[in-house]
Wavefront OBJ file of the C-alpha trace (Angstrom):
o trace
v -16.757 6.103 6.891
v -16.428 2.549 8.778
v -14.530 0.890 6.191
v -11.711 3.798 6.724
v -11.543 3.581 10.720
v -11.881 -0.215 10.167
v -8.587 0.307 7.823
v -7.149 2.804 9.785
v -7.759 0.131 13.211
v -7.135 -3.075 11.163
v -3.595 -1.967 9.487
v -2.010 1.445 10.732
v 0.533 3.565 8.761
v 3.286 0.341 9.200
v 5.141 1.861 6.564
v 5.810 5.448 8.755
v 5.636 4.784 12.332
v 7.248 1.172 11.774
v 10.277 2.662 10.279
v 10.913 4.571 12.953
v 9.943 2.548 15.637
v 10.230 -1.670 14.405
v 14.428 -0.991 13.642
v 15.269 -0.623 16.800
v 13.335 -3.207 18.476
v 13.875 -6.004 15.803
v 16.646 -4.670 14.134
v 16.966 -3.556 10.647
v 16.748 -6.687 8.544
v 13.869 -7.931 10.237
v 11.930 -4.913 10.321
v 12.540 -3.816 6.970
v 10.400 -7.669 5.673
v 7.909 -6.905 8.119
v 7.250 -3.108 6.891
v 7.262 -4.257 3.483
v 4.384 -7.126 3.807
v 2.471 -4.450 6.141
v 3.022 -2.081 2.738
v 1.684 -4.390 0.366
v -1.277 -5.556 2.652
v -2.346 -1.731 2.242
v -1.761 -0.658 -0.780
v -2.309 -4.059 -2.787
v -5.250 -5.437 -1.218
v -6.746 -3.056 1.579
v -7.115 -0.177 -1.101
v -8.794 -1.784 -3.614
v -11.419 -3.060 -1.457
v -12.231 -0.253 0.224
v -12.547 1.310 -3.364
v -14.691 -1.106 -4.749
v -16.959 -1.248 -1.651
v -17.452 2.689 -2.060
v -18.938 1.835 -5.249
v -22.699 2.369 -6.166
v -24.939 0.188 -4.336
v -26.659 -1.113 -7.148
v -23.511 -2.063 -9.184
v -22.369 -5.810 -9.564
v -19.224 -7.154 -8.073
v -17.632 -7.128 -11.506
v -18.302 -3.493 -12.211
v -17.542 -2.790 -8.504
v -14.059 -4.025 -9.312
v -13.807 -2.695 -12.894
v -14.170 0.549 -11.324
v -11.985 0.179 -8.609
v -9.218 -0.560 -10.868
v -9.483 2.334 -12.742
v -8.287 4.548 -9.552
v -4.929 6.419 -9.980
v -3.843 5.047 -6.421
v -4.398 1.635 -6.777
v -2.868 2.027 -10.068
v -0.077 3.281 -9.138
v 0.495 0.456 -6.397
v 0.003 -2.203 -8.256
v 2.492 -0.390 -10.651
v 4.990 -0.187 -8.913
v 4.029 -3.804 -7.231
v 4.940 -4.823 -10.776
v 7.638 -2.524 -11.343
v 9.538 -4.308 -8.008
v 8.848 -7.652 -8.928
v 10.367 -7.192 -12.658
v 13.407 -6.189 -10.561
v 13.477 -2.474 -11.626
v 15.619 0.437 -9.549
v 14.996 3.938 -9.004
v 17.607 5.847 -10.924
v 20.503 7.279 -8.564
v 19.305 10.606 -9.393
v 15.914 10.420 -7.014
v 17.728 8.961 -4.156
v 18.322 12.062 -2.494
v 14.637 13.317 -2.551
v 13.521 9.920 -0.583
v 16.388 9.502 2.252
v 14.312 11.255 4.200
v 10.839 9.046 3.711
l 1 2 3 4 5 6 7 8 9 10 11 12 13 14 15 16 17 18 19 20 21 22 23 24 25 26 27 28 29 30 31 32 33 34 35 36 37 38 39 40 41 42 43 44 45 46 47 48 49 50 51 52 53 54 55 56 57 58 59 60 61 62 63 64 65 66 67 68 69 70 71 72 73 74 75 76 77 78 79 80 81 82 83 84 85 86 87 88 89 90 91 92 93 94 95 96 97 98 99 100 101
């Protein structure tokens, strides 16, 4: 339970409340770097740690991480991590369903 309200203290829900909130005081260029590195701070490295410190107490660090790799949400963020970085697009068909996120 303190690793989530440290989480929830150390890096708040940038990607939500920023986009609402950071465009207008910085502009929409600006804000739009600064929501994605808050984005990637959670879901590339804040999730997997708290995963892998969840683990059993008497695993080891590797199986810790072994474990915490096998998640479905840190795989899909580190998916689609990769998936960005290869340069890929969302197909024109799905754009409508996000405007609104």
């Amino acid at each position: 339970m303190a690793i989530l309200r440290a989480m929830s203290i150390a890096d708040p829900s940038v990607p939500f409340v920023g986009s609402a909130v950071l465009p207008l005081i910085f502009g929409a260029n600006d804000s739009a770097i600064t929501i994605g590195i808050c984005t990637l701070t959670i879901n590339v490295i804040m999730l997997p740690i708290a995963f892998s410190a969840f683990g059993d107490n008497g695993d080891t660090v590797s199986a810790r991480l072994k474990n915490t790799f096998k998640k479905p949400l840190v795989i899909a963020a580190l998916l689609g991590f990769i998936l960005v970085l290869c340069g890929s697009q969302m197909p024109t068909q799905f754009d409508s369903i996000f405007t609104l996120i």
